[in-house]
N, C-alpha and C positions, 0 to 999 in steps of 0.2 A: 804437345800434350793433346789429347780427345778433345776438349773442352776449344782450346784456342783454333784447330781446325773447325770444330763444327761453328764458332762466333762464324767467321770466315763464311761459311754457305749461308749463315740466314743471310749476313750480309746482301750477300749476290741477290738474294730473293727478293729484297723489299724494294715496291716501288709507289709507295706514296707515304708524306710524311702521314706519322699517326696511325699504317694501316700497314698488315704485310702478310703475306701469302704463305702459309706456311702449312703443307698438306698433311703430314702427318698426325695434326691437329685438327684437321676438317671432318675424319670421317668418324663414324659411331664405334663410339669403344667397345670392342666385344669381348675383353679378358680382364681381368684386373687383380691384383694381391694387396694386400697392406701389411705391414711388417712396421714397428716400434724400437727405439732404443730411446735408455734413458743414463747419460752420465751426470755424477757428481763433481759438480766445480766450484774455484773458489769465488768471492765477491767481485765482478760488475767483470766477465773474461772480456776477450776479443774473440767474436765468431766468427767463421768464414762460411758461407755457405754457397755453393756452387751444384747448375741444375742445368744441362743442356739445352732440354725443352721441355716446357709443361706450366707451372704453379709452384711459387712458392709463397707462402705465408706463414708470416710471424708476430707473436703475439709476444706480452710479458707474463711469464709464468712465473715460478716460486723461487725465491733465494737459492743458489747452490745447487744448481740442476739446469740441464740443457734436454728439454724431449724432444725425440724428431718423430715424425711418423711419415713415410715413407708409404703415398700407392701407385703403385707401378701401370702403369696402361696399354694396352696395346689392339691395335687397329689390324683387324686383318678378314680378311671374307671365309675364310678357314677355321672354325673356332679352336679342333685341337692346335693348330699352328697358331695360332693367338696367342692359346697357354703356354706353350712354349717359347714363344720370343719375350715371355717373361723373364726368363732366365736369363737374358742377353743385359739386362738392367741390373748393375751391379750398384752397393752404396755402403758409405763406412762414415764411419763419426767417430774420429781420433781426439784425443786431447793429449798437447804438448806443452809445459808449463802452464801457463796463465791463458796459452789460447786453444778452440776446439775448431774442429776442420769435420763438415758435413761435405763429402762428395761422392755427387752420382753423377754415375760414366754408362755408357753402355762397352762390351764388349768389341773386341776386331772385329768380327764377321756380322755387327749390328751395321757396321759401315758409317758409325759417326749416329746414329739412332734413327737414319735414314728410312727403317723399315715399320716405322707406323708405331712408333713406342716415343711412350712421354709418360710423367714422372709427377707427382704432387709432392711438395716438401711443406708440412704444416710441424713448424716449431715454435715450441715454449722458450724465452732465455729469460736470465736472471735478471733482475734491474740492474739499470746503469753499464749493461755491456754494449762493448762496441761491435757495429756488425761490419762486414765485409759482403757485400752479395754478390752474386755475379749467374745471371742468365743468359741464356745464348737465346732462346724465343719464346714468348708467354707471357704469363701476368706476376708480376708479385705485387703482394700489399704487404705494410708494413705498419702496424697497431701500437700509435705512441711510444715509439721507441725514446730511450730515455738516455742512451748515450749517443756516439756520434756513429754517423751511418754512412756509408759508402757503397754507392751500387754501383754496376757495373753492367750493362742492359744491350743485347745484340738488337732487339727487335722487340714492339709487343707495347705492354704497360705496365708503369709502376705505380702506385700509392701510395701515400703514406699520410698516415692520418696521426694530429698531435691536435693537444689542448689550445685550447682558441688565447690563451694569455702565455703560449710557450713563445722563447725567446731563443734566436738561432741565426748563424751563419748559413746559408745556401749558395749553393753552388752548382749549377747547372749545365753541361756540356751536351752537345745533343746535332750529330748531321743533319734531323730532319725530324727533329721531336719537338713536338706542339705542348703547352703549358696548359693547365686550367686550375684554379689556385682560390682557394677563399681565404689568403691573408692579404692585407692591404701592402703594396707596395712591390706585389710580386704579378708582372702581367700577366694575363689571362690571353691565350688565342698565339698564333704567328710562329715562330719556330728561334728554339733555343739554341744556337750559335755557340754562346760563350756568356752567361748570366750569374752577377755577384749580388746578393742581396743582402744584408744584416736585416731580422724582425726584430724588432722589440728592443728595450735598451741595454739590457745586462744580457749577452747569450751565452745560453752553459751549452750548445752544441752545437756540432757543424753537420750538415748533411749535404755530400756532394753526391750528384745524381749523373753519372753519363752514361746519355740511351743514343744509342746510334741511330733508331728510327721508330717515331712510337709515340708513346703520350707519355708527361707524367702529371701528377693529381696530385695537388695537394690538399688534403681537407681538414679543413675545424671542426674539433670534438669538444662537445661540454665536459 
């Protein structure tokens, strides 16, 4: 699939923990679209959301509703050909039973997204759904999520910000991904290996995080 080749290339790219080289992300954006969709679901689904390269962010939005907002980007010194390798960014947001599926691909002849296109995925979900992520290179933050989380991280960084008295399971995997962390018990600095933690005494969730090379952030929200 698109997705598990292009993991594969940022791979090859990174070469310091925490940091990684990733071009079609460096230069100035010269085109961009935004497009919205918004499905009805039922209480706390299981999300999957999958993004090659670029941003994604996710917040808690309203009971019974999944919104994505999708802006498309593209890097090129040409601006009509800008506009047009828009079109190479393709994206759908399916729901089947109890779980929905956000996924943006780019086209065959984008080459894997290889030509200076990257993607923002800024989503609302319902409380208490479970997410699935999965990025190939970029940033995601993730806003008090309230069920359990699963990323999946080629390159880049992730956040995830929860109430300073939430109580959880963490799980951490990571080739060359470095920690920084305001709950007690979870180190700060060095590189994540293989890392199990329980916070607090009762945990109502798990969040297993594995970044192949990159940061991840945990931060305390009042």
């Amino acid at each position: 699939m698109h997705r598990y080749r292009f993991i594969a290339l940022v791979w090859a790219a990174v070469l310091l923990a925490g940091c990684y080289i990733n071009p079609q992300l460096s230069g100035e954006i010269t085109a961009e679209s935004t497009e919205s969709q918004t499905l009805a679901v039922g209480e706390a689904p299981t999300i999957e959301i999958t993004n090659p390269v670029g941003q994604i962010e996710i917040t808690e939005g309203a009971p019974g509703e999944v919104s994505a907002t999708i802006t498309k980007q593209s890097r090129h010194e040409d601006p009509a050909e800008a506009e047009g390798l828009l079109d190479q960014i393709t994206w759908t947001l399916t729901q089947t039973g109890d779980g929905v599926r956000l996924l943006i691909e780019g086209t065959e002849n984008t080459d894997n997204f290889e030509s200076g296109l990257s993607a923002v995925a800024m989503v609302q979900v319902p409380p208490g759904s479970d997410l699935v992520v999965n990025l190939g290179a970029g940033e995601t933050s993730i806003d008090q999520p309230t069920g359990d989380v699963v990323y999946n991280g080629g390159a880049g960084l992730v956040t995830v910000s929860l109430p300073r008295d939430a109580s959880f399971t963490l799980h951490i995997t990571g080739g060359v991904a470095s920690i920084e962390s305001d709950f007690a018990g979870v180190p700060s600095g060095g590189l994540a290996t293989d890392f199990t933690q329980t916070i607090g005494d009762n945990p109502t969730q798990t969040l297993v995080l594995n970044m192949g090379a990159g940061k991840v952030v945990l931060r305390e929200v009042p």
